[in-house]
VOGU-3710 file (C-alpha; in Angstrom, 3 decimals, decimal comma):
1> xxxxxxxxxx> 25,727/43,362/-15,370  23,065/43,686/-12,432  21,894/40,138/-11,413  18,566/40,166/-9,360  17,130/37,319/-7,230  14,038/35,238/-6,853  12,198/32,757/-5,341  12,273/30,040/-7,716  11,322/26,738/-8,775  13,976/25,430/-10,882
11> xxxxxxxxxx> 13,643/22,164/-12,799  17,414/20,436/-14,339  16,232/17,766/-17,165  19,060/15,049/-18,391  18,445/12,205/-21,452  19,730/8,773/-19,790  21,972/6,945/-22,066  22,277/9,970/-24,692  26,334/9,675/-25,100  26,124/5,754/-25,763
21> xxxxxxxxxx> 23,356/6,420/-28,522  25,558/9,076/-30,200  28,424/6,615/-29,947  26,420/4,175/-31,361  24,088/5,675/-33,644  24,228/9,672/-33,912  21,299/9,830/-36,431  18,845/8,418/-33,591  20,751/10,134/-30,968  19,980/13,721/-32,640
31> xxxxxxxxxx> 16,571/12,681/-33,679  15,870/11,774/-29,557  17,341/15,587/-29,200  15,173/17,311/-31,030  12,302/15,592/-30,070  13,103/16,376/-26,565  13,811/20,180/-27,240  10,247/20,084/-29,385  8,245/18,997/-26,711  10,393/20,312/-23,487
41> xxxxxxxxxx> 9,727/24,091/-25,276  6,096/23,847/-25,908  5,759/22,202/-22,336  7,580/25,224/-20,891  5,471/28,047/-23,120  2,019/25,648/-22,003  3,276/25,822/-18,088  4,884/28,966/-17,775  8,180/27,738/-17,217  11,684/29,996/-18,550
51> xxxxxxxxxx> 14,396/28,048/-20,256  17,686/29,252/-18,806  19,915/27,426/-20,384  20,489/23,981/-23,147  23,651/21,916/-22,625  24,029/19,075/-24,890  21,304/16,692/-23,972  19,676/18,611/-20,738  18,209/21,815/-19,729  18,182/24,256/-17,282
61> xxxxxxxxxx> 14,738/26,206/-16,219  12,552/28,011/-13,686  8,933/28,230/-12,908  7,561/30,583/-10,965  5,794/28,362/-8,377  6,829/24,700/-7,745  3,115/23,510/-8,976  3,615/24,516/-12,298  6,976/23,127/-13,217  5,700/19,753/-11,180
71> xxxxxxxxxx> 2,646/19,923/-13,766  5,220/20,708/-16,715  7,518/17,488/-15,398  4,194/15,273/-15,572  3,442/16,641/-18,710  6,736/15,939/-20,670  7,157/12,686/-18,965  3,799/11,111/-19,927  4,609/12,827/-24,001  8,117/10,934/-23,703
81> xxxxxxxxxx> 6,414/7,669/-23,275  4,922/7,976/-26,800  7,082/6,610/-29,891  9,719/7,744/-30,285  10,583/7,524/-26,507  12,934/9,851/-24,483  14,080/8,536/-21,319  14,426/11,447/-19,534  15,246/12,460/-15,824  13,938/15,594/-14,162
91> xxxxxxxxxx> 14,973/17,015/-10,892  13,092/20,260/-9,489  13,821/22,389/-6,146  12,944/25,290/-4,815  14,988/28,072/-3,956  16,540/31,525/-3,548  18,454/32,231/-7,135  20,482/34,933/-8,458  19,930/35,498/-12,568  21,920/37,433/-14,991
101> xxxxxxxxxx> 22,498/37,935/-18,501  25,403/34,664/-18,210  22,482/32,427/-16,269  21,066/31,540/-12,711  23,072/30,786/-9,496  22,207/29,711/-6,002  22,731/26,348/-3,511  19,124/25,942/-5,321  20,970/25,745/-8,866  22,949/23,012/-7,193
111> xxxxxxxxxx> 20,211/20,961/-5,332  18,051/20,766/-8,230  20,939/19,336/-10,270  21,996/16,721/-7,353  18,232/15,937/-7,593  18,051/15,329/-11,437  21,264/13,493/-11,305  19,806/11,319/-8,560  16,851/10,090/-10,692  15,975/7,717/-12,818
121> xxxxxxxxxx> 14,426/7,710/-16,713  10,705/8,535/-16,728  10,866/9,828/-13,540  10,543/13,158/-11,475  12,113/13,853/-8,478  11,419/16,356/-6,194  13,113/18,088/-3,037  11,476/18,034/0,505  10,859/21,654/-0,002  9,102/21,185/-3,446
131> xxxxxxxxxx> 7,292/18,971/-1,521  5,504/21,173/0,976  4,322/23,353/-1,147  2,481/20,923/-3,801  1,446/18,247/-0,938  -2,356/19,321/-0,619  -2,430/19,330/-4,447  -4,726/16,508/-4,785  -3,827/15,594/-8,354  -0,460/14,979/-7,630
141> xxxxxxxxxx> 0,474/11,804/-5,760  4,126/11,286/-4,015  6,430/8,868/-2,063  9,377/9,461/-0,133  12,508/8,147/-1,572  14,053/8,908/1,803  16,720/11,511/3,187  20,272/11,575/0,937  23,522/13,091/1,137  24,169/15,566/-1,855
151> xxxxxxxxxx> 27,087/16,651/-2,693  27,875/19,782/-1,663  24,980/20,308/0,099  25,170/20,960/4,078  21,903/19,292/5,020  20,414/15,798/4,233  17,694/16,335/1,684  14,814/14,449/1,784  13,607/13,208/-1,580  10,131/12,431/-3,553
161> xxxxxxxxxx> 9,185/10,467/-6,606  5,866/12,010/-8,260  3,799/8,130/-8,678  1,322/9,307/-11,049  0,029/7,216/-13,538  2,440/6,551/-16,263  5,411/7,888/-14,637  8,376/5,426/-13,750  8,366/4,649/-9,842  11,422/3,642/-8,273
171> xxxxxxxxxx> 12,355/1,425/-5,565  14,606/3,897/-3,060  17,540/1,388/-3,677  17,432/2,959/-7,450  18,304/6,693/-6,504  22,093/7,321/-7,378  23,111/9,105/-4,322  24,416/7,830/-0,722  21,364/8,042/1,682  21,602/9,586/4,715
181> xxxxxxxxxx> 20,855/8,154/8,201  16,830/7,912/8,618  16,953/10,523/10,985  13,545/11,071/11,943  12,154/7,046/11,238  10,840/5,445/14,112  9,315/2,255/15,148  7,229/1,376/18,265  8,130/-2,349/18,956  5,148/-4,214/20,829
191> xxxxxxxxxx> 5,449/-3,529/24,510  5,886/-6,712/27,155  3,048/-7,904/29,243  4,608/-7,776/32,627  1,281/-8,309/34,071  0,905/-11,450/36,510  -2,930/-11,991/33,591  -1,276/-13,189/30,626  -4,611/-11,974/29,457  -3,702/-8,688/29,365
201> xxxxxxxxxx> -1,615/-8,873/26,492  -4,321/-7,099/24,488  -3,624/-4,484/26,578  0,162/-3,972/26,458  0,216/-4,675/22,384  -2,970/-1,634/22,181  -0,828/0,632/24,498  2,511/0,003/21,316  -0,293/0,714/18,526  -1,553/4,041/19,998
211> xxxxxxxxxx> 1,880/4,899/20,614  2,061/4,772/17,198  -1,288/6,854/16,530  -0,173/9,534/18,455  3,555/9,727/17,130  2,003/9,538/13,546  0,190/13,012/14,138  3,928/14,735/14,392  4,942/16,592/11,204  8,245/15,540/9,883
221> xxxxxxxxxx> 8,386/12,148/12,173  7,911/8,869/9,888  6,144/6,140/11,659  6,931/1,960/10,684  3,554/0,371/10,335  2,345/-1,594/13,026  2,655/-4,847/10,872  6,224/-4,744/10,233  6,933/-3,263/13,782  5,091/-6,095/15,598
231> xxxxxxxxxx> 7,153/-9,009/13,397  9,508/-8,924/16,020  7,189/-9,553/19,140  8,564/-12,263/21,178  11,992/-12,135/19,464  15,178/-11,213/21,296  16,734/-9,701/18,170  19,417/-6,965/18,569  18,408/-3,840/18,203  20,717/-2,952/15,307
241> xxxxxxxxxx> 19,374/-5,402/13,034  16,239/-4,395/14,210  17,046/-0,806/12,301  18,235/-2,093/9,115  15,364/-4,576/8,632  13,018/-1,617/8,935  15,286/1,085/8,010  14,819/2,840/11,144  16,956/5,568/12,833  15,365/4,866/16,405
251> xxxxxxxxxx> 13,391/2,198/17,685  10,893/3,002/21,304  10,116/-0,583/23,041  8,790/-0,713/26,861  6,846/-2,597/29,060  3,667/-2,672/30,644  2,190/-4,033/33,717  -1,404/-3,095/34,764  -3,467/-4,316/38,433  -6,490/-3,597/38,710
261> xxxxxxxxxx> -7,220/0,776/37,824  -3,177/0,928/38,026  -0,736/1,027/35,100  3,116/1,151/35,149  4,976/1,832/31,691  8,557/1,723/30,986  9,393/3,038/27,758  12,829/3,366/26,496  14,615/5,260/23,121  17,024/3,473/21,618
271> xxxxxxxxxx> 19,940/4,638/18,707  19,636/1,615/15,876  23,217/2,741/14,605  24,975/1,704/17,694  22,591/0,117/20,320  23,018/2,925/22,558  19,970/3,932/24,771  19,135/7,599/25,172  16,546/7,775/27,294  14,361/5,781/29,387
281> xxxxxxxxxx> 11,724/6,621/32,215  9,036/4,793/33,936  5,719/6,092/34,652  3,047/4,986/37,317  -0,738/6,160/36,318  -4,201/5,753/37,282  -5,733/3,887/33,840  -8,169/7,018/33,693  -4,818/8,994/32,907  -4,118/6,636/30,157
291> xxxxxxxxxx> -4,811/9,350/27,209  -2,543/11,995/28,977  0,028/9,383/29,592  0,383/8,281/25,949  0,616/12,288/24,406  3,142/12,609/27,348  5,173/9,940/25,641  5,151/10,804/22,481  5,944/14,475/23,120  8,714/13,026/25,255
301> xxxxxxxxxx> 9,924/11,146/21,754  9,298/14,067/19,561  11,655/16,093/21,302  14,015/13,715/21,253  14,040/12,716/17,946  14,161/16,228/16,541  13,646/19,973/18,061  10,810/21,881/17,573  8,434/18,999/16,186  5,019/20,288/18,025
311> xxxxxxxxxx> 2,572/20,975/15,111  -0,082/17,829/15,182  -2,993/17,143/13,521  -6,514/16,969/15,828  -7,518/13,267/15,655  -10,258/12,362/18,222  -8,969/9,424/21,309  -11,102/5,858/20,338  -12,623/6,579/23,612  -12,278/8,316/27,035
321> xxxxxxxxxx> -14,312/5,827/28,555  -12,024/3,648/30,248  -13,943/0,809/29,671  -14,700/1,138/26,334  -11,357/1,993/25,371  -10,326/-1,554/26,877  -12,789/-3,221/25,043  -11,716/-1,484/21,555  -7,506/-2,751/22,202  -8,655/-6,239/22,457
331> xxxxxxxxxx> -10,856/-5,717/19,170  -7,534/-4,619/17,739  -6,014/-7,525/19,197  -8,135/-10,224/17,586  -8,084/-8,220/14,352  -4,840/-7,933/14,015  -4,473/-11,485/14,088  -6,162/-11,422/9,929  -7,936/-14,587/10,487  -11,811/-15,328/10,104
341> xxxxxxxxxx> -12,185/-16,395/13,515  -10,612/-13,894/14,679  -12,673/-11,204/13,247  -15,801/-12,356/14,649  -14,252/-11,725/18,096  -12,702/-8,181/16,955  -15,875/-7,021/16,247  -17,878/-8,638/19,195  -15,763/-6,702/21,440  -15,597/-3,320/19,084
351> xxxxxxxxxx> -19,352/-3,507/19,531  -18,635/-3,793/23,402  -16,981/-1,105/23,066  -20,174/1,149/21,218  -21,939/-0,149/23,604  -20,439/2,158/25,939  -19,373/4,826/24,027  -21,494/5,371/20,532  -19,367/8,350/19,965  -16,004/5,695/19,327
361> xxxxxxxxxx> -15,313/6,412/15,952  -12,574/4,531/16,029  -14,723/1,516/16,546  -17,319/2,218/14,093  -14,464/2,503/11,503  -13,085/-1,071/12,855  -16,320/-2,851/12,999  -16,782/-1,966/9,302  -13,138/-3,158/8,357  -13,995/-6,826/9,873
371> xxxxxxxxxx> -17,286/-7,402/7,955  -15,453/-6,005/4,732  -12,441/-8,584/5,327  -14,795/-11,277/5,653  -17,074/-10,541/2,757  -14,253/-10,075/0,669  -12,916/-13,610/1,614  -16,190/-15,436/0,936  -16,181/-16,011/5,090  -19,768/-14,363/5,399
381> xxxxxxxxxx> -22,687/-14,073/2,616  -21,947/-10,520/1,654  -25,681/-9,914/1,287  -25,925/-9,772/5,011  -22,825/-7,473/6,073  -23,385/-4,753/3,175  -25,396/-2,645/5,059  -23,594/-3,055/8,125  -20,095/-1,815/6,765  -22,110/1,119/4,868
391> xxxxxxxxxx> -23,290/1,591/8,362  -20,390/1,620/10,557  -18,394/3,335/7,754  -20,581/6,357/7,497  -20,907/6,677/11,075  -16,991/6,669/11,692  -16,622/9,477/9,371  -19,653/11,711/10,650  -17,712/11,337/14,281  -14,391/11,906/12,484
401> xxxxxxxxxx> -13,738/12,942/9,180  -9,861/12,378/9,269  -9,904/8,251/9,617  -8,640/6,469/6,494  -9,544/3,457/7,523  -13,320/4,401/7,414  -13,210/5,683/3,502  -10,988/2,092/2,530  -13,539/0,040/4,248  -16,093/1,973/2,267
411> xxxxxxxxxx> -14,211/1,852/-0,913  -13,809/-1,876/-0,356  -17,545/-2,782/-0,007  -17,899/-0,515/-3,012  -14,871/-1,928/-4,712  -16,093/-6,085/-4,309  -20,294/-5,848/-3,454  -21,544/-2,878/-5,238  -19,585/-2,666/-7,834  -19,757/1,187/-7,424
421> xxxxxxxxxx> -15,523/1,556/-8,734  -15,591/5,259/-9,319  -17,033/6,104/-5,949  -14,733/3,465/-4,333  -11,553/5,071/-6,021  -13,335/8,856/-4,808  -12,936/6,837/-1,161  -9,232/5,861/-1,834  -8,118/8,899/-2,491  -9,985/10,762/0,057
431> xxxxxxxxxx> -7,688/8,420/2,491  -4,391/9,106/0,768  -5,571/12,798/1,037  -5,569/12,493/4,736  -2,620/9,737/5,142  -0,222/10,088/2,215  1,791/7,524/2,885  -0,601/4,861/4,526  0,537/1,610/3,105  -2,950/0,366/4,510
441> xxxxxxxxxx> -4,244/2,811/1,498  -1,879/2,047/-1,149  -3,142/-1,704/-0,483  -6,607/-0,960/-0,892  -5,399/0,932/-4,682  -3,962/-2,268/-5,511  -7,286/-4,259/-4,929  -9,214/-1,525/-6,810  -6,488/-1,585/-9,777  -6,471/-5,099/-10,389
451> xxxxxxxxxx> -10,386/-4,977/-10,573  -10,225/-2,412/-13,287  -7,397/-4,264/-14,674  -4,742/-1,435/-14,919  -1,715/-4,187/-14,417  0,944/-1,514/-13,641  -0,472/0,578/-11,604  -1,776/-2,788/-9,510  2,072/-3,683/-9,274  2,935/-0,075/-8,259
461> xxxxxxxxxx> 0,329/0,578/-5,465  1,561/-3,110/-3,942  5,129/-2,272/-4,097  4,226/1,231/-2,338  2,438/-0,682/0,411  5,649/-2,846/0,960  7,414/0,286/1,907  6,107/1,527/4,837  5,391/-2,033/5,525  8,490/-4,132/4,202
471> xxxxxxxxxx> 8,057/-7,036/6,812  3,358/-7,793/6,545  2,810/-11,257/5,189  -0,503/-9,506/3,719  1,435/-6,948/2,170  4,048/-9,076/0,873  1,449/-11,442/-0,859  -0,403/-8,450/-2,324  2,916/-8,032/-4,502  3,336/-11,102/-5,685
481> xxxxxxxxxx> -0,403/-11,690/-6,438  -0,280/-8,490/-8,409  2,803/-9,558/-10,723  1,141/-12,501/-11,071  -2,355/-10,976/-12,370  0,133/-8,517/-14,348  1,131/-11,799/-15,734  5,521/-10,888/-14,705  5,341/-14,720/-13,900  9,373/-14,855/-12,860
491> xxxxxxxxxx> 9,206/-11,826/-10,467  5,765/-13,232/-9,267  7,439/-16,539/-8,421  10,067/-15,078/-6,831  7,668/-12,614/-4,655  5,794/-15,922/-3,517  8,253/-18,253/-2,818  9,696/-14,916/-0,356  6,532/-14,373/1,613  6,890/-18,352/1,928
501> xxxxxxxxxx> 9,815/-18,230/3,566  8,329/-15,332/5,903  5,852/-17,746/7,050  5,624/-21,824/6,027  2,644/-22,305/7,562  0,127/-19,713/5,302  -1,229/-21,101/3,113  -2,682/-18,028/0,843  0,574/-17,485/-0,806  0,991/-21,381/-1,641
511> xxxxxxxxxx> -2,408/-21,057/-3,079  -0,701/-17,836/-5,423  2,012/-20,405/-6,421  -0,077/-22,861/-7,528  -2,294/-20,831/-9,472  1,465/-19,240/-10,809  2,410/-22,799/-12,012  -0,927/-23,383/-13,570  -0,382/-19,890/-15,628  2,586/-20,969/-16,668
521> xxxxxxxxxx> 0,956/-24,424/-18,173  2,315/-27,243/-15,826  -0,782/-28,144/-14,158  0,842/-31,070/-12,265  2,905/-29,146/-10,292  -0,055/-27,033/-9,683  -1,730/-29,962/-8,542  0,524/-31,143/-6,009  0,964/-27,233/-4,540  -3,161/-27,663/-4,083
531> xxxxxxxxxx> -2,812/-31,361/-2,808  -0,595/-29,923/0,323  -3,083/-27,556/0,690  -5,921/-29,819/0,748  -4,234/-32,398/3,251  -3,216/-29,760/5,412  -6,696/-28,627/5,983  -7,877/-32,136/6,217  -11,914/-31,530/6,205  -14,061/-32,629/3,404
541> xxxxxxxxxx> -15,181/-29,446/0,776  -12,263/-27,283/2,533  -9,119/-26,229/0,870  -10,604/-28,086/-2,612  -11,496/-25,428/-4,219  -7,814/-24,590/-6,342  -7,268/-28,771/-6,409  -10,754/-29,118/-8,729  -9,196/-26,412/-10,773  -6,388/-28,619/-11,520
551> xxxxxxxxxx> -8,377/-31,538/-11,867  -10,470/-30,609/-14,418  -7,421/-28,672/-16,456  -5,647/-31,997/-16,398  -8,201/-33,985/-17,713  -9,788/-36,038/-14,605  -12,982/-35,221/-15,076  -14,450/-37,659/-12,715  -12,069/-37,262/-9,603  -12,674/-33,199/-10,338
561> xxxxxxxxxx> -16,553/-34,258/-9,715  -16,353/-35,844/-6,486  -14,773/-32,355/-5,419  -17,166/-30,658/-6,775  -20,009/-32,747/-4,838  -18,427/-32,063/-1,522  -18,635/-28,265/-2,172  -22,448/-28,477/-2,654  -22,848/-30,382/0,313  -20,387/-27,923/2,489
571> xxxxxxxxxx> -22,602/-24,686/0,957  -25,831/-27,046/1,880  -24,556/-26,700/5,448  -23,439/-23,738/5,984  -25,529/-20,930/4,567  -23,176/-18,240/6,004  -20,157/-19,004/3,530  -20,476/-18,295/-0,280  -18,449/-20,913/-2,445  -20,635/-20,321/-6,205
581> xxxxxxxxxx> -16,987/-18,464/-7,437  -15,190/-22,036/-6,224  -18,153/-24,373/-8,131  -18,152/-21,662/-11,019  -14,079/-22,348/-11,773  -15,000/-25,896/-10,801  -17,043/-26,442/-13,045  -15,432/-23,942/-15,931  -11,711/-26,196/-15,683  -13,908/-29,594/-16,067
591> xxxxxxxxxx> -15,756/-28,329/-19,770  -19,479/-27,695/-18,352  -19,418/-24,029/-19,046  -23,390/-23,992/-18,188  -23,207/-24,720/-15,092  -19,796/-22,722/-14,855  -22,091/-19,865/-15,865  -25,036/-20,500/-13,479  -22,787/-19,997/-10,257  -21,225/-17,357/-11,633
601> xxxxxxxxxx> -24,505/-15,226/-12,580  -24,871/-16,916/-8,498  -22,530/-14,742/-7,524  -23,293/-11,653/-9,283  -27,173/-11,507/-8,246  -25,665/-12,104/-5,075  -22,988/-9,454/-5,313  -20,681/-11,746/-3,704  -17,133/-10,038/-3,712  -15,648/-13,600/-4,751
611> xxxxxxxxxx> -16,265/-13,066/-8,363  -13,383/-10,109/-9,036  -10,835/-13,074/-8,246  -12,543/-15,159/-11,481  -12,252/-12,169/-13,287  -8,283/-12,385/-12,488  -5,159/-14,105/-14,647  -4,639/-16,902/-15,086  -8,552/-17,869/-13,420  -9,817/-15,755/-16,194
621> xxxxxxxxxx> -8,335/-17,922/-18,842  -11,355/-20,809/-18,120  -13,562/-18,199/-19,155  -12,304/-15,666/-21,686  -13,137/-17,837/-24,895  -16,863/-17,492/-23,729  -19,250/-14,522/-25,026  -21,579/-15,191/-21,651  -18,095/-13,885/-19,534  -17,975/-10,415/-22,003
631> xxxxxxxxxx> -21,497/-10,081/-21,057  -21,026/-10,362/-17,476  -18,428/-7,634/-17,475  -20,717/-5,634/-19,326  -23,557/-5,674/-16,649  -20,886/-5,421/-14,110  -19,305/-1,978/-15,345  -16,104/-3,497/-16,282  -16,075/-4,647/-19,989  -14,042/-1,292/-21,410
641> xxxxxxxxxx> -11,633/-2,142/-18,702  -10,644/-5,562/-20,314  -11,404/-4,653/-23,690  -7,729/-5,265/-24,704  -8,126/-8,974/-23,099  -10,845/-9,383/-25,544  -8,976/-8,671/-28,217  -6,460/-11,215/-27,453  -8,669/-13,866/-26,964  -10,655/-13,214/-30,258
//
């Protein structure tokens, strides 16, 4: 008996809950068997795959290259979901095997099995290895699970979940195995001002986020998002807890002090498992060596946090003028702040910053990222920022090609003014192409799938932003507005009332819970969650706009009225705002569905990105029973989207 080896990709398959079901019923149990053996063989014949081996309810095969038995695992998976279902788990590896005439043998064999056993039903798993070879396939979207502890195996092996649509995407606490220490997880805490200018804090905070630029471009070296990072700014937290709130294996924190064209950073490394510091330096610089400085540091923390991590990715510096590059941190400074006021001063200095450097793609791709945030909020008229974030997008990517954030401020001014939704999904992906596992990215799918209404994938894309990003309000919000469009009311609530203890004092996921209690029919608690908001902003025609809503749904037609007057006089007097979406659902909850209907065509002529949120659940609801809201889909591009809606509300 001569065995012979291969390279192989080698795919385990197991039926979740199979010995109950024979326990409990073995006619259904062998009808799920067959069915699985039915399509599993025709899958393997379509795919090229060899079936090695059956055992009870699983299977044992290999592929010749790890694309095809990924495509074969979509495949089956998105079959199993059609009547009558299979909850089944696949596991695939790649690896060195031995095969005979008695079957196939390697630490591959074993992987693949630790791998399958690992998952979860309608899922596929995939090793790190697996991984690297179907990564560039752009059809084929991943996340990391994180690194685990197999049994048997020497190594930790890191492990993906194939996120496709209609596959089953797991939270990393649902994989069956121990995990392993996140070896190679890092996060850049935001560095102390120890400048005498308290001013300068723009600078010290922009030093921590191109830190975390540069440390991103290192293969094999996962990077905590700035958002979740920066939560602790200010707060004397050990450095332990620190780790597990992030889930972190190393943390790099520092100071900076800067006089005049002189800079002093101290940077230190620390081990989140035990507090213990291993290494620390301080470094004294001209600012013109800033650039060299920061890829000094992060080489510095490469080597430290694993050998041999040198292959980077060629990503241009936002500037190497010196004064230009100051004015683009405190752009980031103000815009990391998320509020409207704020933006206005981002971009006044990012366009300080072009000033002196045109070539600044960096803050081409910023500038169009404020005017897109404050279109989409109804803070501008978009009528008069549309051309300037086509503008500054295009020009961010001519200078630099590999910036996501240029292609999701595109696909956002596509997504909520043009109404272009192909092209803006083209731009989504074209950023998860370049940044996999940019929760910035994922958050931008989640805006585009609740527009086009696909409720699970809305919920998934917002649960794979939280990942990378597990401590950003924003992010945290994005959830629990997307269970509630997906109308999961109770894990909606519950996803609220968290990012409300996160922060008391925003007020954007208050207004989520009041629009949660008005889905669920009690529109006086609704009412008093938009009367807080409306006396905490305390200025006639502001924060209203919810508290009309409520009104009108409850039947006080004339108090609901009055509101509605002060928003007409707050849009007579401020021309830059848009508030037709607020007078259309005004007007919609209080019975006059013509004038509901003239703001709202308002706001279409006007392509004013405020009308996807009426096109939402539950805001939806004051519409649905009218043909003049099917009609407005229709010129929009989105009436086959919501064509199950309409059949509901027939």
């Amino acid at each position: 008996m001569t065995a012979t080896r291969q390279l192989a990709a080698i795919m385990f398959t197991d039926m979740e809950g199979y010995t109950a079901l024979m326990q409990r019923n073995e006619q259904a149990a062998i009808e799920r068997r067959t069915r699985h053996r039915e399509v599993f063989e025709k899958t393997m014949a379509d795919h090229g795959g060899k079936i090695i081996q059956y055992y009870g309810d699983g299977t044992l095969s290999i592929f010749s290259s790890a694309i095809h038995a990924v495509n074969a695992g979509l495949e089956m998976q998105l079959l199993f979901r059609k009547e009558p279902q299979v909850p089944l788990r696949i596991g695939i590896h790649i690896g060195d095997v031995s095969i005979d005439d008695s079957g196939v043998y390697g630490d591959g064999v074993n992987i693949a099995s630790r791998i399958e056993s690992s998952a979860v039903a309608g899922s596929v798993f995939i090793s790190d290895k697996v991984f690297d070879e179907i990564k560039n396939q752009p059809q084929v979207n991943t996340i990391s699970m994180g690194f685990f502890e197999l049994k048997n195996v020497i190594r930790p092996v890191e492990i993906f979940a194939i996120i496709n649509e209609g596959l089953t995407v797991p939270q990393r606490t649902d994989v069956k195995v121990k995990a392993a220490e996140a070896m190679n997880k890092l996060a850049v805490l935001p560095f102390v001002n120890m400048s005498n200018d308290a001013d300068n804090e723009y600078f010290s905070d922009g030093i921590a986020e191109e830190l975390i630029n540069s440390l991103a471009k290192i293969d094999g070296l996962q990077l905590t998002c700035r958002t979740s990072a920066f939560s602790f700014k200010g707060k004397n937290q050990d450095i332990r807890e620190i780790g597990k709130a992030l889930n972190v294996s190393k943390v790099l924190a520092g100071s900076v002090r800067k006089s005049g064209n002189r800079v002093r950073i101290n940077a230190e490394l620390v081990n989140t498992s035990d507090g213990y510091q291993l290494w620390s330096e301080t470094f004294d610089r001209n600012l013109n060596d800033i650039f060299e400085l920061q890829d000094e540091i992060a080489g510095i923390i490469a080597n430290r946090m694993r050998e041999q991590l040198v292959s980077k990715t060629a990503f241009a510096e936002p500037s190497q003028n010196i004064e230009a590059y100051e004015f683009y941190l405190k752009g980031l400074f103000f815009f990391n702040k998320g509020i409207p006021v704020d933006y206005h001063k981002a971009i006044h200095f990012f366009e300080e910053a072009l000033k002196l450097d045109s070539y600044c793609a960096n803050g081409h791709a910023m500038v169009a990222s404020c005017y897109a945030a404050l279109a989409a909020t109804g803070n501008v008229n978009s009528a008069t920022v549309i051309e300037k974030v086509r503008a500054a997008s295009r020009n961010a990517i001519r200078l630099n090609s590999q910036l996501p954030q240029a292609y999701l401020s595109l696909a956002m001014m596509q997504l909520y003014f043009e109404f272009q939704f192909d092209d803006a999904l083209k731009n989504i992906n074209k950023a998860l192409l370049i940044a996999p596992h940019s929760s910035e990215a994922h958050y931008v799918a989640s805006h585009y799938y609740s527009v086009v209404n696909d409720k699970n994938r809305m919920v998934t894309e917002a649960e794979l932003a939280l990942r990378s990003d597990p401590l950003s309000l924003m992010k945290n919000k994005q959830l629990g507005e997307a269970l509630l469009y997906a109308q999961r009311l109770d894990e909606a609530e519950k996803q609220l009332l968290k990012t409300i203890e996160m922060d008391p004092a925003w007020r954007t996921p208050v207004e989520k819970l009041a629009f949660l209690y008005q889905a669920k029919g009690d529109f006086q608690r609704s009412l008093e969650y938009w009367d807080l908001i409306r006396q905490a902003v305390n200025q006639p025609g502001k924060g209203i706009s919810g508290y009309v809503i409520a009104l009108g749904l409850l039947g006080r037609k004339e108090e609901a009225y009055c509101c509605l007057e002060q928003l007409h006089r707050r849009a007579e007097n401020d021309s830059k705002i848009d508030l037709d979406s607020e007078l259309a659902n005004g007007y919609a909850a209080s019975g006059d569905m013509d004038k509901a209907f003239y703001h709202l065509n308002a706001c279409y002529e006007k392509r004013a990105g405020s009308i996807m949120f009426c096109l939402r659940f539950p805001v939806n609801l004051l519409y649905v029973k009218d043909e003049r809201f099917w009609q407005m889909l229709e010129k929009m591009g989105l009436k086959n989207y919501y064509e199950q809606e309409k059949k509901q509300n027939a």
